[in-house]
LUMGUKOL-292070 format. One record per residue: x, y, z of N, C-alpha, C in turn. Coordinates in steps of 0.05 Angstrom, whole numbers, plus 32768, in hexadecimal, padded with zeros to 4 digits. Example, Ala and Ser with C-alpha at 12.3 -4.5 7.8 and 13.67 -1.06 7.14 Angstrom:
REM residues 2
81087F8E809C80F67FA6809C81087FBE809C
81017FD3808E81117FEB808F81028001809D
END
This chain:
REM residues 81
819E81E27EB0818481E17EA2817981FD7EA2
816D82027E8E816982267E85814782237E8E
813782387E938127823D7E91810C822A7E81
811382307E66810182197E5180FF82007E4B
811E81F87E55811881DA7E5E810F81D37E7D
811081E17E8B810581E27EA980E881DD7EA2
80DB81F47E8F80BD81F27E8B80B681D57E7E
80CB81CD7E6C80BE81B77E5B80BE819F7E6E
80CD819E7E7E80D281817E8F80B881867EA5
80B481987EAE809F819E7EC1808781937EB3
808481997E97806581997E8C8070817E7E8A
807881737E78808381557E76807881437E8B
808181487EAA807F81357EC1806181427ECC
805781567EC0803881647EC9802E81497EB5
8029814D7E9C801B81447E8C801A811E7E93
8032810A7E94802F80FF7EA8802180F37EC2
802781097ECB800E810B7EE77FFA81057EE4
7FEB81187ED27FCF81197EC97FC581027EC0
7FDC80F47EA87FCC80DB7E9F7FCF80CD7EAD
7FE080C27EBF7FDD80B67EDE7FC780B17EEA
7FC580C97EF17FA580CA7F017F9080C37EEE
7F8D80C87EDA7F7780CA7EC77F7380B07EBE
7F8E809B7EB97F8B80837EB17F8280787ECF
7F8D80777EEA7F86806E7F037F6A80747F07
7F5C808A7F007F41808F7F0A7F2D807B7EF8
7F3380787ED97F23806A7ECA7F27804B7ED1
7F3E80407EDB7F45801E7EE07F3180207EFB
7F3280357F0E7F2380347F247F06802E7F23
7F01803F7F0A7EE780447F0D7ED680277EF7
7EEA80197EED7EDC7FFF7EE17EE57FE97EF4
7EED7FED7F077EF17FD77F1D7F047FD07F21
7F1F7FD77F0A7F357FC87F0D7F437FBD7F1F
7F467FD77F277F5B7FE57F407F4A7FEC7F59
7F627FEA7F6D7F4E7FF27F877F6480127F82
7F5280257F897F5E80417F867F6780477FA4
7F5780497FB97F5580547FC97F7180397FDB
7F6F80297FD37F8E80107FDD7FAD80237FCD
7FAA80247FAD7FBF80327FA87FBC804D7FAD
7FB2805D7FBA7FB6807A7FBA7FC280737FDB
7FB580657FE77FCA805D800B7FE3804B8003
7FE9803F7FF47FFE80367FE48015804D7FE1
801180637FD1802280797FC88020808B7FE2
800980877FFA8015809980128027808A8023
802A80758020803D80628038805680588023
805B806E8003807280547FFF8084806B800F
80988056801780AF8067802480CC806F801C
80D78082801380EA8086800280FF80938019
8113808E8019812E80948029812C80AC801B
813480C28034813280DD8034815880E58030
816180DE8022817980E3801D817F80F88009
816E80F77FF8817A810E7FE7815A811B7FE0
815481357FD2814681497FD1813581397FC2
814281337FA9813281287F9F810C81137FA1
812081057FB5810E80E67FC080FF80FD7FC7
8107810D7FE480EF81187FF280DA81257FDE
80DB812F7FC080CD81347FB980BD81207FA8
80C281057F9B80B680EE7F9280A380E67FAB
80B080E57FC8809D80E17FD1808580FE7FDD
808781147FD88073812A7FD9806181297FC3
806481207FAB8062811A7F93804680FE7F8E
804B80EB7F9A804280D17FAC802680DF7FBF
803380EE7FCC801980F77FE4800681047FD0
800881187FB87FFA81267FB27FE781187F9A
7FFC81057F8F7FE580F47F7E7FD980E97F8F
7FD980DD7FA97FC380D17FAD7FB680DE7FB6
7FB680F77FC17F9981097FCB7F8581117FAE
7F9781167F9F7F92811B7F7C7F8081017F7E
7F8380ED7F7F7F7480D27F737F5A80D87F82
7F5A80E07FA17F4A80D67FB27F3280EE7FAF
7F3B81087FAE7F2A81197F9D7F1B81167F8F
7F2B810C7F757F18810B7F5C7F0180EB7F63
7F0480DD7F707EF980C77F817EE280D67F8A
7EEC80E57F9D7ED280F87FAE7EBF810B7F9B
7EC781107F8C7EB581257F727EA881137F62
7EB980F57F567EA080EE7F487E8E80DF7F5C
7E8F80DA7F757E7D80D37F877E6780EA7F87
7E6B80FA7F8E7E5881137F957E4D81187F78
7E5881187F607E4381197F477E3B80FF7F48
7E3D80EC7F507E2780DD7F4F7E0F80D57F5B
7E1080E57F7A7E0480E37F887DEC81007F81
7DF1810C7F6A7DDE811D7F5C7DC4811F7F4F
END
């Protein structure tokens, strides 16, 4: 894999990400979903550390849910404005 497809798959699984969270924060925030159950959900799932990969789906897992729990904590504090 060369360089520019390196970038495009990166932005690809970035962009992703984002609407992840973005769709998770809005189901959160109309009641859907319990956020703060799936963000401890993606820190306890447990993936067999066998190949590089997993270890990074699950590093991947830890960071969306601090990502969720963040943006959780900011619109708390603008609301408390």
């Amino acid at each position: 894999m060369d360089a520019r497809n390196f970038d495009e798959l990166a932005g690809r699984v970035e962009g992703v990400g984002q609407a992840l969270l973005y769709l998770t924060a809005e189901l959160e925030m109309a009641g859907i979903i319990d956020g703060p159950r799936l963000a401890q959900a993606w820190r306890t799932a447990q993936r067999p550390n066998v190949l590089p990969v997993l270890e990074t789906a699950r590093r991947t897992l830890l960071e969306l849910a601090h990502a969720l729990d963040e943006a959780r904590k900011n619109r708390q504090a603008l609301a408390l404005r």
